[in-house]
Backbone as CSV, one residue per row, in Angstrom:
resi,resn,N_x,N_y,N_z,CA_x,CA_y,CA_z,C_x,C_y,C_z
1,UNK,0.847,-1.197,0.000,0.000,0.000,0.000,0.882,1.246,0.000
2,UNK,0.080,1.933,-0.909,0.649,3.782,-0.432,0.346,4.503,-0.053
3,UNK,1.159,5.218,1.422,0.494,6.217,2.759,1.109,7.433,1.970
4,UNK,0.546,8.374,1.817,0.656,9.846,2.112,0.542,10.377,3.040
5,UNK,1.402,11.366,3.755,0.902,12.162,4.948,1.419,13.318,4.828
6,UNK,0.641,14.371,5.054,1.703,15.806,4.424,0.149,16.843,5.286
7,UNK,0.518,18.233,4.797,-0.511,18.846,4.914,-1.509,19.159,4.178
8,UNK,-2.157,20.273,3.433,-3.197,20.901,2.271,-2.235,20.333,1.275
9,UNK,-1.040,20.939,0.878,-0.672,20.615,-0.450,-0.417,19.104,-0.657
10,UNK,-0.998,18.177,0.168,-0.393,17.086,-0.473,-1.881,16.396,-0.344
11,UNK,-3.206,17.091,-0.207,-4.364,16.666,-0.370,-5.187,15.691,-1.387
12,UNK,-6.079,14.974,-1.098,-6.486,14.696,-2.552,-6.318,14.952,-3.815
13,UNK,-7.079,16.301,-3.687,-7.583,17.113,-5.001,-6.366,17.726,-5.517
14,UNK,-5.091,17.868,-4.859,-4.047,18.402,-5.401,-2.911,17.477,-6.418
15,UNK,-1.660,17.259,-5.828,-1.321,15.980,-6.569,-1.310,14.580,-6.725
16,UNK,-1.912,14.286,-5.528,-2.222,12.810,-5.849,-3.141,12.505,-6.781
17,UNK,-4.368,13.232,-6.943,-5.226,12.971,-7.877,-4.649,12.735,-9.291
18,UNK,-3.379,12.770,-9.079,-2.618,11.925,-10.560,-2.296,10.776,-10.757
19,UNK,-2.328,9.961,-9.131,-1.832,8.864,-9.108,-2.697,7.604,-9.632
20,UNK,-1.803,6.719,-10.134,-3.065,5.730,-10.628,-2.495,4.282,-10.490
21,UNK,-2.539,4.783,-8.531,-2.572,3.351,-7.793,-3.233,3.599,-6.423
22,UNK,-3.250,2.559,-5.916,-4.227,2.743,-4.637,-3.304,3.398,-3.876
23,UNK,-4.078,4.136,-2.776,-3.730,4.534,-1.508,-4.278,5.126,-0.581
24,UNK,-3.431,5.712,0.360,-4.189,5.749,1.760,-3.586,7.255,1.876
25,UNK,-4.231,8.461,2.343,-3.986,9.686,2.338,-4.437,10.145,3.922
26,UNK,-3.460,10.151,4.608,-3.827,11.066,6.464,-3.077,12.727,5.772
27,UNK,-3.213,12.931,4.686,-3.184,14.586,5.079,-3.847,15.546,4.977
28,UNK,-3.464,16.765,6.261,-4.942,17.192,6.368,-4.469,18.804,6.471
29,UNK,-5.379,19.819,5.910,-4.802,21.377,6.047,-4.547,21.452,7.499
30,UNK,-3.699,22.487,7.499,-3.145,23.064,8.829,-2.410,22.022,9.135
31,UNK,-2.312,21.353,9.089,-0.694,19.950,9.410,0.485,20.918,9.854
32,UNK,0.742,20.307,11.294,2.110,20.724,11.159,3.083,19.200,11.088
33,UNK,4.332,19.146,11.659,5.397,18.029,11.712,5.180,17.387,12.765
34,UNK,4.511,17.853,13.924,4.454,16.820,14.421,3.473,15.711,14.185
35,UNK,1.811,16.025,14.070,1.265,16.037,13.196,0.883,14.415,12.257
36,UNK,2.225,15.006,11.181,2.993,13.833,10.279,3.501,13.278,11.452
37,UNK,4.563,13.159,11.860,5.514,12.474,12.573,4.455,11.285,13.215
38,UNK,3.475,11.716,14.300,2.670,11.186,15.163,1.871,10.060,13.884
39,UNK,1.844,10.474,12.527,0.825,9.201,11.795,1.767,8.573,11.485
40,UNK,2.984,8.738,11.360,3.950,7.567,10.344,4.378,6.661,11.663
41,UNK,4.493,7.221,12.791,4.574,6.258,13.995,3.765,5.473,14.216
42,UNK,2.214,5.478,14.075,1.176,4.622,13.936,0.701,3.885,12.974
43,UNK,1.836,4.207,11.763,1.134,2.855,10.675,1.475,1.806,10.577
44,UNK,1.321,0.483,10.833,1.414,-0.516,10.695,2.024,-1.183,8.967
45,UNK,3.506,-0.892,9.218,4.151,-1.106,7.706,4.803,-2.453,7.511
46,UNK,4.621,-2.940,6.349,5.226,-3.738,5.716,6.236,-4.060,4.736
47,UNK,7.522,-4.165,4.414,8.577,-4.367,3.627,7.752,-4.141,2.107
48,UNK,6.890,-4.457,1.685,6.291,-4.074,0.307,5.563,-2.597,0.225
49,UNK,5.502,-2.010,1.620,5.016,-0.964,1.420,5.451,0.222,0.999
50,UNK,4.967,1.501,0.534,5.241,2.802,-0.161,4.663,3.996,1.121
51,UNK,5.354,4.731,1.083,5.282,6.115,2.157,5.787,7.195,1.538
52,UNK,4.804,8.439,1.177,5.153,9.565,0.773,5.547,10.771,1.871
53,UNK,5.836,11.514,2.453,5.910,12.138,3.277,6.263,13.550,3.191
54,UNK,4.807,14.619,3.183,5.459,16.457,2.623,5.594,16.474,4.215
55,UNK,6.966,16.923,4.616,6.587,17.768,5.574,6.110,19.334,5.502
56,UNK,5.816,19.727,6.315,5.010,21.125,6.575,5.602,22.324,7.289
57,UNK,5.202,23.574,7.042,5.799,24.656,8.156,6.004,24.469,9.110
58,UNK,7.453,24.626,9.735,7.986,24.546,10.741,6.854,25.281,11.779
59,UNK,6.361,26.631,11.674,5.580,27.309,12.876,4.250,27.016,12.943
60,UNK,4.030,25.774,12.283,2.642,25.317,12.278,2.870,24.092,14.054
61,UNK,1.300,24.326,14.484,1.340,23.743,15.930,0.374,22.770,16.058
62,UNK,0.404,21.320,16.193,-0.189,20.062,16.296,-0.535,20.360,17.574
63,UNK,-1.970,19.436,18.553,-1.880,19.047,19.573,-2.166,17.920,19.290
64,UNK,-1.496,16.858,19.871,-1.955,15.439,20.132,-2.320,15.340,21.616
65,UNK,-3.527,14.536,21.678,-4.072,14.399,22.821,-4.596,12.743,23.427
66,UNK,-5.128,12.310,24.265,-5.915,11.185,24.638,-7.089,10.911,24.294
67,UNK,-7.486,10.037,23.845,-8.417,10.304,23.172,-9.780,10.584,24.126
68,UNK,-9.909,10.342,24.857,-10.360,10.481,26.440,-10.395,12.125,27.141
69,UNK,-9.375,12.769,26.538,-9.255,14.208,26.852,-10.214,15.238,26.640
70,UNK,-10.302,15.425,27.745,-11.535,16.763,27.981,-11.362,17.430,26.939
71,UNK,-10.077,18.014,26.828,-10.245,18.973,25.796,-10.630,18.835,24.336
72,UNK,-10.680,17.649,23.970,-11.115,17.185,22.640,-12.686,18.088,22.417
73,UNK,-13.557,18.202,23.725,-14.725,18.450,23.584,-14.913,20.127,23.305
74,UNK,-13.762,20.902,24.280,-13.815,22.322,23.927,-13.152,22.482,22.180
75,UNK,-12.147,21.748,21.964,-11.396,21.949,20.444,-12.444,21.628,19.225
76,UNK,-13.680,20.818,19.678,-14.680,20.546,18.988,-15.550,21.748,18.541
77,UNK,-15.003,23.048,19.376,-16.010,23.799,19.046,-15.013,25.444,18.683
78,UNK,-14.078,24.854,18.433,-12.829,25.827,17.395,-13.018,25.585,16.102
79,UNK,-13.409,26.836,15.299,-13.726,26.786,13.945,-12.503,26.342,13.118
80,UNK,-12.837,25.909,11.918,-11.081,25.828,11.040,-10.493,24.972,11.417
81,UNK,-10.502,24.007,12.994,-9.413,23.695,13.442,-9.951,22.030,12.789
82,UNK,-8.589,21.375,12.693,-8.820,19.869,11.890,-8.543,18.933,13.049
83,UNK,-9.702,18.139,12.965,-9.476,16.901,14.020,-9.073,15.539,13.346
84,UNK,-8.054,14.922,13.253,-8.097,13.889,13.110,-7.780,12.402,13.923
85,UNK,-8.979,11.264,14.099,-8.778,10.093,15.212,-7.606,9.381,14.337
86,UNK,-7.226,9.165,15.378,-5.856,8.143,14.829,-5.718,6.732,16.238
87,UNK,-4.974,5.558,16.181,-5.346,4.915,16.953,-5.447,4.779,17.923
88,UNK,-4.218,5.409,18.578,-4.358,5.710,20.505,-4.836,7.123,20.797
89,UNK,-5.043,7.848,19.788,-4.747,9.321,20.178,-5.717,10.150,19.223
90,UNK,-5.803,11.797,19.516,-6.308,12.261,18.967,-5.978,13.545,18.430
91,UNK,-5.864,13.696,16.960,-4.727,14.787,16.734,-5.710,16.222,16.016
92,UNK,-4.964,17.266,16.490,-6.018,18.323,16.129,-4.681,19.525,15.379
93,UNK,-5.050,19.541,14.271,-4.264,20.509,13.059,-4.123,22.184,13.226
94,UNK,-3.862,22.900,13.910,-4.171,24.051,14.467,-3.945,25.390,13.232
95,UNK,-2.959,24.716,12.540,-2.440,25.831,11.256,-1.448,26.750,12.080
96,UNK,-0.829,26.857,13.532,-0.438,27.657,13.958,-0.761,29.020,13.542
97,UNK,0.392,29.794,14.045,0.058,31.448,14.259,-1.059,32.035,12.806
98,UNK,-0.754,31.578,11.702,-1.699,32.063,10.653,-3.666,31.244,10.666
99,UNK,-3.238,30.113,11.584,-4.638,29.234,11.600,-5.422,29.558,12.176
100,UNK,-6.247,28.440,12.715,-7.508,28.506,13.339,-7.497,29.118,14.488
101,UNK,-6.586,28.974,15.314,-6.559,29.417,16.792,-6.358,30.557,16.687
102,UNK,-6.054,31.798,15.754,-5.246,32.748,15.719,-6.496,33.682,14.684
103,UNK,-8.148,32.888,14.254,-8.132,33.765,13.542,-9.786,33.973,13.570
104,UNK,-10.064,33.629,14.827,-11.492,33.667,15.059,-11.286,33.960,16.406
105,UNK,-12.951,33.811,16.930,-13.062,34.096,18.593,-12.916,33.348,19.245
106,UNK,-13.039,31.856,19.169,-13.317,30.779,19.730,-11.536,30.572,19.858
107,UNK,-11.150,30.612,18.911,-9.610,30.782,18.655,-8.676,31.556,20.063
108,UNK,-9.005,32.413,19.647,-8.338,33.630,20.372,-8.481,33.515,21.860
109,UNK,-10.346,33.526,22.412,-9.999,32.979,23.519,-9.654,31.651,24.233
110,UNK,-9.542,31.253,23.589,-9.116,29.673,23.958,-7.459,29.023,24.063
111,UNK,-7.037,29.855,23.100,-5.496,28.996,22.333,-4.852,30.093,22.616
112,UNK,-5.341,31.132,21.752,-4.286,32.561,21.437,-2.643,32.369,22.658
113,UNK,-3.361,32.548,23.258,-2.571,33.331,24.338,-1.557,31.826,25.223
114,UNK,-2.401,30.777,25.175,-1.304,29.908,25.417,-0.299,29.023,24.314
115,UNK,-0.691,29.519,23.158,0.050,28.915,21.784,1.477,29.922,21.859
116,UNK,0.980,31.307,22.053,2.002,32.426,22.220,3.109,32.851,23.054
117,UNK,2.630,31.633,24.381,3.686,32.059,25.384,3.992,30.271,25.235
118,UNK,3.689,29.355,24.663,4.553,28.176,24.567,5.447,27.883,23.818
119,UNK,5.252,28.439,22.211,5.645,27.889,21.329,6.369,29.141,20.598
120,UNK,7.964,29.115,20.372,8.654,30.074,19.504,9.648,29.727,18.526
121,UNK,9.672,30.160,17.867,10.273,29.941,16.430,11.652,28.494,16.621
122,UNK,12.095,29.153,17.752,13.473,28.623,17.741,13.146,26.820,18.821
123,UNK,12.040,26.601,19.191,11.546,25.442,19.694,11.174,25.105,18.740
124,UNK,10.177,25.716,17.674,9.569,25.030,16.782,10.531,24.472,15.441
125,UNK,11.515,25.054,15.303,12.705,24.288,14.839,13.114,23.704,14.937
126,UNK,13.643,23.673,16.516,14.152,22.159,16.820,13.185,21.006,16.972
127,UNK,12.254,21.324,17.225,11.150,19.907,17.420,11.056,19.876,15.315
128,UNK,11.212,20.371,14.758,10.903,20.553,13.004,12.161,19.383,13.434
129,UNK,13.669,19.559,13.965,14.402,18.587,13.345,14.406,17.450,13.976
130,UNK,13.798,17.657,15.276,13.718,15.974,15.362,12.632,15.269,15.086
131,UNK,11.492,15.956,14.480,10.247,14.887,13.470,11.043,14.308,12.210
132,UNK,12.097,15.059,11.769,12.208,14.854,10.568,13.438,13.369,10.597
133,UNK,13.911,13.914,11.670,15.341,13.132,12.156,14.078,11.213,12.438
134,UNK,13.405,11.510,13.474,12.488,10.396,13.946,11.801,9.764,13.083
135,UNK,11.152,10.238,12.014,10.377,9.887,10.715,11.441,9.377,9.966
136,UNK,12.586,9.568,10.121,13.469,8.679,8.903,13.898,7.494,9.528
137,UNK,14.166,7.646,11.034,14.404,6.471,11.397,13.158,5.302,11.322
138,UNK,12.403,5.684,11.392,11.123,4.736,11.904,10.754,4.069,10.252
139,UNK,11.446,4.902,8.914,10.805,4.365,8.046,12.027,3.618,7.537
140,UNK,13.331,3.679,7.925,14.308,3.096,7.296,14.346,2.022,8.656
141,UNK,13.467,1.709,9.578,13.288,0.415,10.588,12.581,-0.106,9.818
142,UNK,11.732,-0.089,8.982,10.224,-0.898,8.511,10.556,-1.356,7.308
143,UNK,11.903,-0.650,6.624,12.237,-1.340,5.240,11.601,-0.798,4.480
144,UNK,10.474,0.382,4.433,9.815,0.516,3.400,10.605,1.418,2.225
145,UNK,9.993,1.770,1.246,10.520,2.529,-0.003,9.696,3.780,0.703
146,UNK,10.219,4.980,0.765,9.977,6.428,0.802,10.344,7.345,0.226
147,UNK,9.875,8.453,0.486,10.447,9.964,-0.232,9.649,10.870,0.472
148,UNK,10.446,11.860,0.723,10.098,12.695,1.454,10.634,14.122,0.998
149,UNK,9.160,15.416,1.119,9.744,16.703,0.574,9.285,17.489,1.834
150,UNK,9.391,18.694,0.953,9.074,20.242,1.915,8.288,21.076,1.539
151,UNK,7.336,21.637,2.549,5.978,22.431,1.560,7.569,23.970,1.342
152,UNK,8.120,24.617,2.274,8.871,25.794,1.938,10.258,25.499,2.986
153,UNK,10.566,25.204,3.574,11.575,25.500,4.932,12.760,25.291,4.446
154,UNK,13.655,25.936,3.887,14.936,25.697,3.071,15.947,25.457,4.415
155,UNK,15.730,25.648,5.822,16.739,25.525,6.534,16.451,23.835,6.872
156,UNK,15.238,23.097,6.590,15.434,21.617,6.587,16.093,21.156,5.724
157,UNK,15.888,21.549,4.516,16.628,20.926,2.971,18.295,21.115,3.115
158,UNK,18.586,22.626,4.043,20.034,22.400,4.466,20.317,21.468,5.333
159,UNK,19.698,21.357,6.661,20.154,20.131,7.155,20.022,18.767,6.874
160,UNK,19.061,18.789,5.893,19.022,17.100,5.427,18.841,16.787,4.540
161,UNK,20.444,17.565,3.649,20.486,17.532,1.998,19.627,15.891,1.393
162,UNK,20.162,14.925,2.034,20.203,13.747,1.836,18.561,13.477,1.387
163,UNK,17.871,13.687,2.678,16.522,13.498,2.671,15.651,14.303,1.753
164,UNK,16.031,15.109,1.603,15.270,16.054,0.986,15.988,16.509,-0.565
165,UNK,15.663,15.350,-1.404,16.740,15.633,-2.661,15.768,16.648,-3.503
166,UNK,14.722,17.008,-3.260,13.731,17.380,-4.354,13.589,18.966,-4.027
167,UNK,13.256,19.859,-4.944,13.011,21.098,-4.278,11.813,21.451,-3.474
168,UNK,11.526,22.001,-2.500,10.312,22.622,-1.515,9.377,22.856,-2.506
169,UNK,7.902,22.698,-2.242,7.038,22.812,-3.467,6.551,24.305,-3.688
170,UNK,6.446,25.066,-2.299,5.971,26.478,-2.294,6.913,27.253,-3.325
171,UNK,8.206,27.427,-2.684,9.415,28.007,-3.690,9.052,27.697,-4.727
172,UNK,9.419,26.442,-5.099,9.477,26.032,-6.871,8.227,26.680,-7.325
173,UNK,7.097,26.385,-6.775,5.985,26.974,-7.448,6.089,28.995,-7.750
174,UNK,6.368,29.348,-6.992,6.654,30.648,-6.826,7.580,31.180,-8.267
175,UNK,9.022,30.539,-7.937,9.845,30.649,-8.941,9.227,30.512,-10.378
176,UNK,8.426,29.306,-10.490,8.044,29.266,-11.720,6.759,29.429,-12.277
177,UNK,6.068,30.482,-11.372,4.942,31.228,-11.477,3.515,30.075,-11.735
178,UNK,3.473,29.089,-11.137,2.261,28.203,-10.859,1.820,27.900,-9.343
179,UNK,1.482,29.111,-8.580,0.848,29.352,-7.458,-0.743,29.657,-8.134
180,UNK,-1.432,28.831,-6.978,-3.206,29.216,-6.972,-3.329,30.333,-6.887
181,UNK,-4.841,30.487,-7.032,-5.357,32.139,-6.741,-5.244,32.595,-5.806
182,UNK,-4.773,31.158,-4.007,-4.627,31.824,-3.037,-3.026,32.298,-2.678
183,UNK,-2.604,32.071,-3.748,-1.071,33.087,-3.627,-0.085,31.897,-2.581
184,UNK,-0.343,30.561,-2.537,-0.367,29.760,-1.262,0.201,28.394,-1.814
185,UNK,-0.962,27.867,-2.517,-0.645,26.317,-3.306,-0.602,26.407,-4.677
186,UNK,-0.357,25.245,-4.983,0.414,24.928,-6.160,-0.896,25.051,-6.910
187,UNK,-0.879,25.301,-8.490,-2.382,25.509,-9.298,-2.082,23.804,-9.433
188,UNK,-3.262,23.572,-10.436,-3.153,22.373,-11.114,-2.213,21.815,-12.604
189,UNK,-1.878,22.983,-12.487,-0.361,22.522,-13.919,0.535,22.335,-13.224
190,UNK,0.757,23.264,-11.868,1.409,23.290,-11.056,1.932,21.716,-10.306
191,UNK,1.009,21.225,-9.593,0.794,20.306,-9.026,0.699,18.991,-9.664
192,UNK,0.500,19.292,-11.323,0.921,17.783,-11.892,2.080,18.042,-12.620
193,UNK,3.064,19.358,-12.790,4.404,18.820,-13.535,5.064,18.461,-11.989
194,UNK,4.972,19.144,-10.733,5.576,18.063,-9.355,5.463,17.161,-9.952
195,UNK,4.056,16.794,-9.698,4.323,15.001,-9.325,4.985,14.443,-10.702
196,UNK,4.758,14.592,-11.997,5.327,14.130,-12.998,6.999,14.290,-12.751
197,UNK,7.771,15.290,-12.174,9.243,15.923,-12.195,9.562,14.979,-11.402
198,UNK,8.774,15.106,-10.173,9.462,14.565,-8.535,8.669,13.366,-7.997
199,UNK,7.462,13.280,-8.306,6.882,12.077,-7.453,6.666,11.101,-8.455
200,UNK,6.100,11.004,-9.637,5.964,9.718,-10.826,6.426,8.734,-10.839
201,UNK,7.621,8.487,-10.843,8.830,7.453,-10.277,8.802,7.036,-9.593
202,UNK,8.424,7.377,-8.440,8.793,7.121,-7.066,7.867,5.429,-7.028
């Protein structure tokens, strides 16, 4: 089987909808790394299996929770914000500082103010390098075939020339003028010369 896990840009309707083999897609807007990290730890892989993996903006903020957790019931009632059940746990997509928590009322009083005094650039980096560091180990334990990119963060692609042989999709798109109308994701010419350049092969 083939897992995808990434954020918006690695959605259905974007480039996978080119693919023409089965698979299994956990990605969801507002994704951050941990996010990813937390689903590729929970999939149950096999030596024949395939794993795609976008990671996402570093200042984007996951909560994973219990699934049992009170707070699941207040986050239920945060607009924008993405819930997804996963098997022990329960993961909620926040979009960080530009997202959900940051851009309504329910948001603001709820998150704002403790997203702001927890989480800063220079934490959210280092936790960026050890999802990325942890996700390679866990997929080069399972034997599977992978590949793994970057929606923009050129300071991951420096640290992990290796991993990251392909260019960031935001940039490239930018550079070569196939950004959507939201100035954000890739259009659809956009999003199928990727996958034709960088993912087809794979």
């Amino acid at each position: 089987m083939l897992y995808i896990v990434g954020c918006s840009y690695s959605i259905d309707c974007y480039w996978p909808k080119f693919l023409e083999i089965d698979f299994v897609n956990y990605s969801e807007p507002g994704a951050g790394n941990q996010y990813i990290y937390t689903v590729v730890n929970q999939l149950e892989l096999t030596p024949g299996d395939k794993v795609i993996v976008q990671f996402s903006e570093f200042e984007r903020i996951d909560l994973i929770l219990d699934s049992d957790s009170a707070f699941n019931s207040l986050l239920n009632n945060v607009p924008s914000i993405r819930r997804r059940d996963l098997q022990d746990c329960v993961a909620w997509c926040t979009g960080g500082p530009r997202g959900a928590w940051n851009n309504n009322s329910h948001g603001k009083k709820y998150l704002a103010s403790l997203m702001r005094e927890y989480y800063s650039n220079h934490s959210q980096k280092q936790n960026s390098f050890a999802y990325v560091t942890a996700t390679s180990y866990l997929l080069s334990e399972a034997g599977v075939y992978n590949v793994l990119f970057l929606t923009k963060d050129q300071f991951l692609k420096d640290k992990f020339p290796t991993q990251f042989p392909y260019p960031a999709m935001a940039p490239w798109a930018q550079e070569n003028n196939y950004l959507d109308d939201d100035n954000f994701h890739l259009n659809t010419q956009g999003n199928k010369l990727y996958y034709e350049k960088f993912i087809k092969n794979f």
